[in-house]
N, C-alpha and C positions, 0 to 999 in steps of 0.2 A: 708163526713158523720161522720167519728171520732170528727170532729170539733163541730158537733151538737151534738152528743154523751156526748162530754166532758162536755160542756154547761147543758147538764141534768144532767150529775153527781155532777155538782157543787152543780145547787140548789137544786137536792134530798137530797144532806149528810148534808149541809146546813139549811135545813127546819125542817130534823129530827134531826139534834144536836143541835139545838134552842130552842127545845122542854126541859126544864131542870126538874129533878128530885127535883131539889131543893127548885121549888117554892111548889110544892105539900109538901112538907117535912116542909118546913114552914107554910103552912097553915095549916096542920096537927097540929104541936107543939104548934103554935099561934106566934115563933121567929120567927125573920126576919134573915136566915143563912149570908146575906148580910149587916150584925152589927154587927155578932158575929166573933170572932177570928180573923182568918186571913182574913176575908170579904170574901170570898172565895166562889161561889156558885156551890161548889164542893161535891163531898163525901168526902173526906180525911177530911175536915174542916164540914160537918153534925156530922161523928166520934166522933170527939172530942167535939163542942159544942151541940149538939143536942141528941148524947148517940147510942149506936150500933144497935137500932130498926130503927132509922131517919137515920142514914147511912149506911145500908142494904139497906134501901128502896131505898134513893138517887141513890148508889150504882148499884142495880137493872135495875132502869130507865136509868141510863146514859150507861150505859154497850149496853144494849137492842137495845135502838135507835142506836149505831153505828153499830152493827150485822143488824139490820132493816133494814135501810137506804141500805147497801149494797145488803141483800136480795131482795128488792126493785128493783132494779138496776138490777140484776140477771134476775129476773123475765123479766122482759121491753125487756130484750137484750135478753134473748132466745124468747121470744114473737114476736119482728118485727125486731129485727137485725141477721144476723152472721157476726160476726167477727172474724179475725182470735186469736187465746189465749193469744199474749203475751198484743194485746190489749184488749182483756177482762181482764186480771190481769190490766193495766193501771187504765183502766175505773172503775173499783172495790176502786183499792186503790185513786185515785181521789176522788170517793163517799165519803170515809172512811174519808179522809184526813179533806176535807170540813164538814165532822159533825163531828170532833176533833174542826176544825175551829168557827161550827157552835157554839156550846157549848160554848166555849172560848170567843166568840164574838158575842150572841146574837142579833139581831136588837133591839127586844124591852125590851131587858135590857141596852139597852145605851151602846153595844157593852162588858158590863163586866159582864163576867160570869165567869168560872170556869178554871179551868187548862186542863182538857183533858185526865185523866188517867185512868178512867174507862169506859169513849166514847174509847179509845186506845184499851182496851181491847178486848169490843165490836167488835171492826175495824178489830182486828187479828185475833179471831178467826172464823169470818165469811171468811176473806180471804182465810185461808187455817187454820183449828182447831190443824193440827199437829204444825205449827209454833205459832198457837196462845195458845195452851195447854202450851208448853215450852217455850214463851213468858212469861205466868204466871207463870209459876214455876219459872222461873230467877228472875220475879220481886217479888214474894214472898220470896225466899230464898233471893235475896240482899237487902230488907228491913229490915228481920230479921237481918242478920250479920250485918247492919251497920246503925239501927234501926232510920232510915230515908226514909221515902217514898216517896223522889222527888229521891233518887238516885236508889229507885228500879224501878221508872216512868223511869228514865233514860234508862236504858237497855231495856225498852219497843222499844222503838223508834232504840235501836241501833241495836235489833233482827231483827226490820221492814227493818231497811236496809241492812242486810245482808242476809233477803229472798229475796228482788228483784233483788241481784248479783248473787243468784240460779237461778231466773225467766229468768234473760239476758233481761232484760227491762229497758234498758239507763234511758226512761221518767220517769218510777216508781221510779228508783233510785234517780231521782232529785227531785221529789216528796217527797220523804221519806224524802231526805237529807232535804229539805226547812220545811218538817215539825218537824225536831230536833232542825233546828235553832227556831222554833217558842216557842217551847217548852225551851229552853236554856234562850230565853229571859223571857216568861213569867215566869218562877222558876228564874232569874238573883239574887233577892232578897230571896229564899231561900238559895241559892248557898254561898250567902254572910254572910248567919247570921250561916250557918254550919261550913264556915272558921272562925266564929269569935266565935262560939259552944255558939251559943245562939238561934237555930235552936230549935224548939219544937223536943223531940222525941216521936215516935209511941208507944213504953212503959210506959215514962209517959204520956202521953195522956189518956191511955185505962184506967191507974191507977186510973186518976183525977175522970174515970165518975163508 
């Protein structure tokens, strides 16, 4: 029954992290966020080209749907399942994992969509809001000091794995862990242009608009 379980969480988190904030954001503005800057159909990249009303909004929607999707998922599983808890935390963070996924890799964006940092958020604090409050506090305050927001993204994913070594859930852990590599590779060309400091920063950015 886990097996069939798992198989919904995919396509719920999936379904609802496909859903992007971005395209509404764009047709609002009349740009296309998938020309602008880093091509990105993200919030961090609405931020900067589109101005801090278009990436709030962004922002908003992508955040929502990963809380959704999980909510969703909740609902379903007290509704016609019990399970025992540590596979409810699986089942949750599977959801979550795959509308990080979804978002990232839309179908009818031709698989390119955004990065995943504000679906992440979404994802945390729906899991559990204590680990997801101080999830955003770590990735606020480490954007701030080192005025880069793939290395405050970072810490996102590194909190996620060190709830599920509280939870004692081998699966979620490898879950987690697979979803840090996704995220390492999809940021590999940030990572790159920060060693070589020609990385965009979050200050000038906010400046520019």
């Amino acid at each position: 029954m886990l097996i069939v379980w798992s198989c919904l969480s995919i396509a719920i988190g999936y379904l609802f992290g496909s859903l992007h904030g971005s395209v509404l954001a764009s047709r609002l503005s009349g740009r296309n966020l998938k020309e602008l800057g880093t091509k990105n159909a993200g919030a961090s990249n609405a931020f900067i080209e589109l101005g801090k009303g278009y990436g709030m909004l962004v922002a908003i929607v992508d955040i929502s749907k990963g809380a959704i999707a999980i909510g969703t998922m909740a609902i379903l599983l007290h509704q016609f399942s019990s399970v025992e808890p540590n596979s409810l935390f699986f089942l949750y963070i599977l959801t979550g994992t795959f509308a990080v996924i979804g978002h990232n890799f839309p179908i009818w964006m031709k698989f390119n969509g955004g990065k995943g940092t504000a679906t992440m958020i979404g994802m945390m604090l729906a899991l559990d809001w204590h680990w997801g409050l101080f999830a955003l506090i770590t990735f606020l305050i480490i954007t701030w000091l080192t005025d880069y927001i793939v290395i405050g993204g970072l810490m996102l994913y590194l909190v996620l794995i060190v709830e599920t070594l509280t939870k004692h859930s081998v699966m979620s852990f490898w879950v987690a862990l697979g979803l840090l590599a996704v995220m390492i590779y999809q940021h590999r060309e940030n990572f790159e242009r920060i060693h070589l400091k020609t990385e965009k920063r979050v200050s000038a950015a906010f400046r520019s608009k």
